[in-house]
Phi, psi and omega in degrees: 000148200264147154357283185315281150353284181324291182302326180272349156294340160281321171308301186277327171320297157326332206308301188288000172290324176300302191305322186294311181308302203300314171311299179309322179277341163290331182287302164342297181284331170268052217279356185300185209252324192276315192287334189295313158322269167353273153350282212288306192313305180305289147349279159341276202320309202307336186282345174321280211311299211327279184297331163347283246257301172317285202311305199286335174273342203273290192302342161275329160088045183222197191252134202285321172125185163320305221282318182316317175306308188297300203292312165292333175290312185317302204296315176311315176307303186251357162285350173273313190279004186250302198302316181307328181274328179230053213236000000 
């Protein structure tokens, strides 16, 4: 895997921590129902890259790595801690 590969695959592992930032601060500014909406929808996107990045290593057949932990921990973590405040 070339140099470049690598950053951006480390890159898209990070993803969800912006989504997960970006939810938080939409749950934050708001309490309506529509901004709550919003919130979740944005949550949600973040498992994209995650399972994205998962599909591609289960098809290459490697070990996905730190980043598979971080990424499914972070979204796994505060998806518990949103639902407990706002679910």
């Amino acid at each position: 895997m070339s140099e470049r590969q690598e950053v951006i695959e480390r890159n898209l592992w990070a993803m969800p921590a912006l989504f997960v930032f970006v939810a938080w601060v939409l749950f934050k500014v708001d309490s309506g129902p529509s901004m709550q909406k919003i919130a979740w929808l944005v949550y949600a996107a973040g498992w994209i890259p995650v399972l994205g990045m998962l599909g591609r290593a289960i098809a290459q057949r490697r070990n996905p790595g730190i980043g598979a932990v971080f990424g499914c921990g972070i979204l796994l973590i505060t998806g518990v801690v949103f639902w407990a405040n706002h679910g």
